[in-house]
C-alpha positions in Angstrom: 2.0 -6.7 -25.1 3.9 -4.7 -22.2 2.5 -5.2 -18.8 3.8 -2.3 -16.5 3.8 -1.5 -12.6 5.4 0.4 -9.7 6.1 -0.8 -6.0 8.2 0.9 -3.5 8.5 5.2 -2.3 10.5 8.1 -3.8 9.7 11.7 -3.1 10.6 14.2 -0.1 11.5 13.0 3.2 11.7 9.2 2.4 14.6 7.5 3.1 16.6 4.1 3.1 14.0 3.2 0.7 13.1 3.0 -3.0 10.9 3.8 -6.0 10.8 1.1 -8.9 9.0 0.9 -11.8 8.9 -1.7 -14.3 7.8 -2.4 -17.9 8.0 -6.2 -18.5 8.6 -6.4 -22.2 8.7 -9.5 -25.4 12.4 -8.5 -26.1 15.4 -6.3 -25.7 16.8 -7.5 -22.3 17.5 -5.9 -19.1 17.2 -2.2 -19.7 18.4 -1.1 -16.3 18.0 3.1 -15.2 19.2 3.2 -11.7 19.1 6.5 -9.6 21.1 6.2 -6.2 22.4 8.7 -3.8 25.0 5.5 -2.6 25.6 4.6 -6.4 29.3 5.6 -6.0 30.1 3.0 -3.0 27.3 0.4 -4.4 26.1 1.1 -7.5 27.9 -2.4 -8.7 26.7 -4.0 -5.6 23.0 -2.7 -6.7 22.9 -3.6 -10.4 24.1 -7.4 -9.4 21.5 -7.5 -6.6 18.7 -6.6 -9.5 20.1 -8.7 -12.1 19.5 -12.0 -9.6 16.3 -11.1 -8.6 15.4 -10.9 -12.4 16.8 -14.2 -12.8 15.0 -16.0 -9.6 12.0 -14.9 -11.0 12.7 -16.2 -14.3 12.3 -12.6 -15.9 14.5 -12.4 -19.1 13.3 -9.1 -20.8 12.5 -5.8 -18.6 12.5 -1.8 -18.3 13.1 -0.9 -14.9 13.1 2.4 -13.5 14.7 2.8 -9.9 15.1 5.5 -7.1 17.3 4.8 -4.5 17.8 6.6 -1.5 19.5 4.0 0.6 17.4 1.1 0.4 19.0 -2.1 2.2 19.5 -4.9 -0.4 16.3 -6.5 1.4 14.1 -3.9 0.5 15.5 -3.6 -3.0 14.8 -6.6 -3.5 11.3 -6.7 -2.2 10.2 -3.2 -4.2 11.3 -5.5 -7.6 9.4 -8.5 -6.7 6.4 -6.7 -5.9 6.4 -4.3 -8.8 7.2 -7.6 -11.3 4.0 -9.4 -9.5 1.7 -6.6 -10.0 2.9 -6.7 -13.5 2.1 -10.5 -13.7 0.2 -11.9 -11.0 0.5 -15.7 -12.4 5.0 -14.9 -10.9 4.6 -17.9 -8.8 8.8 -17.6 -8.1 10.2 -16.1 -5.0 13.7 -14.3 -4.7 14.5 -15.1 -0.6 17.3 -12.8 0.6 19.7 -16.0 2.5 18.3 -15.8 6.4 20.9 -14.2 8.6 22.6 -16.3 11.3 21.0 -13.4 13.9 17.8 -13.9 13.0 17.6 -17.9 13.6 16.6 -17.8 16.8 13.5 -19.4 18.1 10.7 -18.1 20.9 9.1 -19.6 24.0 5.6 -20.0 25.2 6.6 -18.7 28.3 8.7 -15.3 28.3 8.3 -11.9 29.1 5.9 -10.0 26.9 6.1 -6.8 28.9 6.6 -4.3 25.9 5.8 -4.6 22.4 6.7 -2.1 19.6 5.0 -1.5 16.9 6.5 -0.8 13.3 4.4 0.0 10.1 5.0 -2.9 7.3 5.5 -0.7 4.7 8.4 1.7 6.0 11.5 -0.4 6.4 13.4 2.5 7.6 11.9 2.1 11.0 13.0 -1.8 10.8 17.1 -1.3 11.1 17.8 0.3 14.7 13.9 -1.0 16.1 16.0 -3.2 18.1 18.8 -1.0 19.9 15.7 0.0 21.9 15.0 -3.3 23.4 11.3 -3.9 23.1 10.2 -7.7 24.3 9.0 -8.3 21.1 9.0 -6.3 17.7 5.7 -6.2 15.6 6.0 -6.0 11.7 2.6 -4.3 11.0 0.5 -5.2 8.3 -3.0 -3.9 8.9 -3.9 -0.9 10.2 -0.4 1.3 9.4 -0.7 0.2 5.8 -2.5 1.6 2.9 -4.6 -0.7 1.9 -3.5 0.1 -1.7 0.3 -0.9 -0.2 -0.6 -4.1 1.6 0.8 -6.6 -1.0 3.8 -4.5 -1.4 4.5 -4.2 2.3 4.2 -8.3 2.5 7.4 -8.9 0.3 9.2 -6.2 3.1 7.6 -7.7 6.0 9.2 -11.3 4.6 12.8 -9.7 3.8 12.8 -8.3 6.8 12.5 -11.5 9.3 15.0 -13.0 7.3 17.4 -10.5 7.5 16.9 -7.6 10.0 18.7 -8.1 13.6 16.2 -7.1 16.0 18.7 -8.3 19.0 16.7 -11.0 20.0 13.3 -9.0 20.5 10.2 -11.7 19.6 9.4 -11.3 16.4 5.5 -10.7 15.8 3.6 -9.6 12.7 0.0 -8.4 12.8 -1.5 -9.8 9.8 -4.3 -8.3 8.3 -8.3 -9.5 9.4 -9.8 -12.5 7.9 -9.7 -13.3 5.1 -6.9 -11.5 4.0 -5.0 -12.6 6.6 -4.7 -15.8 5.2 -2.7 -14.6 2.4 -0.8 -13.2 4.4 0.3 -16.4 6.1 2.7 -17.5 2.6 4.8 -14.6 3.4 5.7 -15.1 7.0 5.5 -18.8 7.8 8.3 -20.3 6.3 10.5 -17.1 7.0 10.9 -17.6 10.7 8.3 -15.3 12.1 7.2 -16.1 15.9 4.4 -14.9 16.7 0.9 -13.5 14.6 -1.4 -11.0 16.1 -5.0 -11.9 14.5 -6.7 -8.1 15.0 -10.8 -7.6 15.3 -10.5 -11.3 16.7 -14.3 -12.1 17.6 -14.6 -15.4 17.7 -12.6 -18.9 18.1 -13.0 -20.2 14.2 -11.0 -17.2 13.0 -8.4 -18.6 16.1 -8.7 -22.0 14.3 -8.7 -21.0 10.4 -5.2 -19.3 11.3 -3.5 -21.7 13.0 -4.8 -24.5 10.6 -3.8 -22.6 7.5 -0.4 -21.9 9.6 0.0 -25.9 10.2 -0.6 -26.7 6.8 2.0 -24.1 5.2 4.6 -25.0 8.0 4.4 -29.0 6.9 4.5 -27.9 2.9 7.9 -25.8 4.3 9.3 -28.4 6.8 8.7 -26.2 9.8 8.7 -27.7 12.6 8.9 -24.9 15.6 5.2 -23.9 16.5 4.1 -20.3 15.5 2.4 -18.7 18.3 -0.9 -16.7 18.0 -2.1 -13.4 19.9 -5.9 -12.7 19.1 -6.4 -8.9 19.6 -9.7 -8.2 21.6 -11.2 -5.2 19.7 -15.1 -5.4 19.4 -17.7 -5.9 22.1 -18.2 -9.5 20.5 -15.0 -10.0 20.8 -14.8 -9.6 24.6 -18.0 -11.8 25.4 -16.1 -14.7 23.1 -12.4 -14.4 24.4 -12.1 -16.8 26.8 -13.4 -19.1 24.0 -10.9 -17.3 21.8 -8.0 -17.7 24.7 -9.0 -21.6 24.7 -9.0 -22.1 20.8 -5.2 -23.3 20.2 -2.8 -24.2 22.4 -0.6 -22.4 20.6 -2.6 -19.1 21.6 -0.2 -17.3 23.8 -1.6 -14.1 24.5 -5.1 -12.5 24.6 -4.6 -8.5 23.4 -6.7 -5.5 24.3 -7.2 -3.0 21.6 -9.2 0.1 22.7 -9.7 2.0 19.7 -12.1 -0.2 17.8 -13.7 -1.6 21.2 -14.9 2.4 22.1 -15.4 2.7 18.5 -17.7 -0.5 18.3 -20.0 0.0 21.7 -20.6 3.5 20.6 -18.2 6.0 23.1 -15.2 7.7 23.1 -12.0 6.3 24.9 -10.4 8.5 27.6 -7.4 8.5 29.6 -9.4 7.8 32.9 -10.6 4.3 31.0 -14.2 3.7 32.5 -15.8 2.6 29.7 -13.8 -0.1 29.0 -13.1 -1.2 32.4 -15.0 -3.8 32.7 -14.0 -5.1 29.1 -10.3 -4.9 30.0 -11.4 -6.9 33.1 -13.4 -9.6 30.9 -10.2 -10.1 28.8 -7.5 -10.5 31.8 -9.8 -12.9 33.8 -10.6 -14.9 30.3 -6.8 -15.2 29.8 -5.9 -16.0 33.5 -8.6 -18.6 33.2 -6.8 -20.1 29.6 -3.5 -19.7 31.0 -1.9 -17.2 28.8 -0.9 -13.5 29.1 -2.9 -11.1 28.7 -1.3 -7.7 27.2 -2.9 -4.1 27.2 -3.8 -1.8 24.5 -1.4 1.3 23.3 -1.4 4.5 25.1 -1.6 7.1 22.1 0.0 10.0 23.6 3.5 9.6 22.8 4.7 13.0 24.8 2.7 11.9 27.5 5.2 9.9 30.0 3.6 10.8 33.3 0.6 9.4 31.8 1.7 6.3 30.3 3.7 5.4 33.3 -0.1 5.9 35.2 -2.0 3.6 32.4 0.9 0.9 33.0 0.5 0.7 36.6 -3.6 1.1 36.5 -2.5 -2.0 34.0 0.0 -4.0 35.9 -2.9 -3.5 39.0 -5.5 -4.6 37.0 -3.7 -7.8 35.9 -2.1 -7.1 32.4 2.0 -8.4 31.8 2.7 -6.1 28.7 1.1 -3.1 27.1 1.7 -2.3 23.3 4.3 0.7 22.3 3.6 3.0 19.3 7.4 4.2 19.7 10.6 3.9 21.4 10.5 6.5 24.2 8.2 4.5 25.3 9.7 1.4 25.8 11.8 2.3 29.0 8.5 3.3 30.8 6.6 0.5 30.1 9.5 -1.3 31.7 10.0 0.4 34.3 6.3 0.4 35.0 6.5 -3.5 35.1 9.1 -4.3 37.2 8.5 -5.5 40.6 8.0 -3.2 43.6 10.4 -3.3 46.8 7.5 -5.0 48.5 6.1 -7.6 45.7 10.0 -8.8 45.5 10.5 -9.1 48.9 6.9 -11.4 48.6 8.6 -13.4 45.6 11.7 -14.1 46.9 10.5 -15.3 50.3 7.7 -17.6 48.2 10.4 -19.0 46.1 13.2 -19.2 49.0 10.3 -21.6 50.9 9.8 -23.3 47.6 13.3 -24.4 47.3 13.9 -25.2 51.0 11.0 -27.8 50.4 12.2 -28.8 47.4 15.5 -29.6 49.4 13.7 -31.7 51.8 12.0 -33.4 49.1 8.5 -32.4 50.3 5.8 -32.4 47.9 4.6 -29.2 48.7 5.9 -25.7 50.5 4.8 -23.2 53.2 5.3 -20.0 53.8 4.5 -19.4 57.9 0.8 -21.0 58.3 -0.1 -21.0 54.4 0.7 -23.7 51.8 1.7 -21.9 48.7 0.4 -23.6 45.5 2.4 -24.2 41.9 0.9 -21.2 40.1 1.9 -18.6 43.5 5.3 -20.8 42.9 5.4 -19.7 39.1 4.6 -16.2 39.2 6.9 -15.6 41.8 9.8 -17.7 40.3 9.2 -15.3 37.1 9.2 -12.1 39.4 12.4 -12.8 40.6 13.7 -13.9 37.3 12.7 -10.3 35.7 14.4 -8.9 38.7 17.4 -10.8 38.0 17.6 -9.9 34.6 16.7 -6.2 35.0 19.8 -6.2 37.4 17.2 -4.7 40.8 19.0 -7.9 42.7 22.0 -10.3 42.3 20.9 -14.1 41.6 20.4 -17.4 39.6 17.3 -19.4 39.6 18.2 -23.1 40.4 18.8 -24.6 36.7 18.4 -21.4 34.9 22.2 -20.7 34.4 22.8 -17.0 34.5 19.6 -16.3 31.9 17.5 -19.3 31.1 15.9 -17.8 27.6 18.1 -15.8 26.2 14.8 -14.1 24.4 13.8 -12.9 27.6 15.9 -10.0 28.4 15.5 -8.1 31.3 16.9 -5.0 28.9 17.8 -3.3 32.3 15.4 -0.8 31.0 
């Protein structure tokens, strides 16, 4: 008996992606019919790349219909796995493009956060240039941007892609989908070198805890050893009445998230761009992650043509207490810099705070003043990171003592 399936897009404006469709058959072969606009440069390159993944997943007799219109080998690769698992769920085998030398990088709890872009799971083409824009971190989406008829398709893509795509040193997050299908997510972007997960509609601490133990048990069955960090995305009113218990639930929580959409959604208004109805809930989540110690990050702004606005919601944000706000798309990535970088007159506070600090140091005093006022470790901190983003945005000349000319090479000032 034939089993049959499809993964992957064809029709009118798609692009550097592809269609297949596969009939998984008792004899006969590989019976390859591959359409590709690139099939005179590749078309060898292709048919060898489809013939391996056949072979990894120990599939001996097949029909396969393709349509390429300039799919990377990743994504080929990914359309055929999914389309042979939907075929035969019980495909336990993996085909793992090899994990590029760019992509082994690692992350740090503590580094800039300040822009974050988002990037639907399920159109690759958006992956390849994401990270000639210079977002902080790059998100992989697999929730809300993806059908949920598309989800386990957009998995395989989302897993190709962190071991292949050069996002020039940008975090790499995913935002798995909510619990529990979130879990299952977890096989395909564990072992693969993924840095960070967003956990959306985040309400309470056990969904904190049921991630990051399912992420501990996969990374000792993979021989990870490199923590994955966790980002719980504050979306219902529940959520915001649990989230410092939510900040508190892992130390490998890194960052509490604001989403606005669902929260207005959930207490019954409408968002708008002045924000009062969820003031006080954006307030409840920056004090609950001051009080945890992590960052806390801002929602989207929607309006993509918007700039004067966006640069207004980043400063209301930066005022209110925020370090990052999320991007829908590239434009905006320079203004959410620029809205984050330190004004003339909070640098000229930083660099006298960490001048003093060092001038004790020097002295080997156990603690520093500035005039009358004894400045305490987190004033030091936050002022030692203010000039550091300074430094690395080029807005003054400068090393930090021990930092070398850029002390986490993730945490690029962009000069954006």
């Amino acid at each position: 008996m034939s089993q049959t399936a499809e993964a992957g897009r064809k029709g009118k404006g798609v692009r550097s992606d592809c269609w297949v469709g596969i009939e998984l058959t008792d004899s006969g072969g590989l019976d390859l019919n591959i359409q590709s606009k690139v099939m005179g440069m590749y078309g060898e390159s292709i048919h060898t790349l489809v013939k391996e993944v056949f072979v990894a997943l120990g599939i001996a007799n097949v029909r396969l219909e393709m349509v390429d219109v300039g799919a990377l080998p990743m994504v080929i690769a990914a359309r055929i796995e999914a389309a042979i698992k939907r075929a035969d769920p019980g495909i336990k085998a993996e085909f793992l493009p090899d994990m590029r030398a760019h992509c082994n990088y690692l992350s740090q709890k503590e580094r800039f956060r300040r822009s974050r872009l988002y990037l639907p799971g399920n159109q690759p083409q958006l992956f390849i240039n994401a990270g000639l824009h210079r977002p902080d971190a790059i998100i992989l989406d697999l929730e809300d941007s993806v059908s949920p008829l598309e989800k386990d398709t957009a998995r395989f893509v989302v897993r190709n892609a962190l071991r292949t795509i050069d996002f020039k040193g940008a975090e790499r997050m995913v935002r798995i989908n909510q619990l529990p299908m979130g879990l299952e997510d977890l096989n395909h972007l564990v072992p693969h070198n993924v840095h960070l997960l967003l956990i959306p509609k985040c309400e309470n601490a056990d969904q904190v805890i049921a991630i990051d133990k399912r992420v501990q048990e996969i990374s000792s069955n993979c021989g990870r050893t490199e923590p994955v960090f966790l980002m719980p995305i504050i979306e219902s009113a529940m959520g915001v009445i649990n989230s410092y218990d939510i900040a508190k639930a892992s130390p490998n929580v890194v960052a509490l998230a604001m989403g606005l959409e669902d929260y207005t959604a959930d207490i019954g208004t409408q968002r708008t761009k002045d924000g009062r109805e969820s003031f006080w809930a954006r307030c409840q989540v920056v004090n609950s992650a001051r009080a945890a110690k992590v960052q806390p990050i801002d929602t989207v702004f929607s309006d993509v043509g918007d700039e004067e606005g966006l640069m207004a919601s980043v400063l209301e944000a930066k005022a209110l207490g925020f370090d990052g706000k999320g991007c829908i798309h590239p434009r905006q990535i320079k203004v959410v810099h620029k809205g984050f970088a330190p004004d003339k007159l909070e640098l000229e506070a930083a660099e006298k705070i960490v001048k003093a600090y060092e001038e004790a140091e020097a002295k080997g005093l156990g603690v520093a003043s500035l005039g009358s006022k004894m400045i305490d470790a987190p004033v030091v901190k936050r002022a030692q990171k203010t000039v550091q983003l300074a430094i690395n945005m080029g807005l003054i000349q400068g090393v930090l003592p021990g930092q070398g000319n850029n002390p986490n090479p993730d945490e690029r000032g962009n000069g954006q």
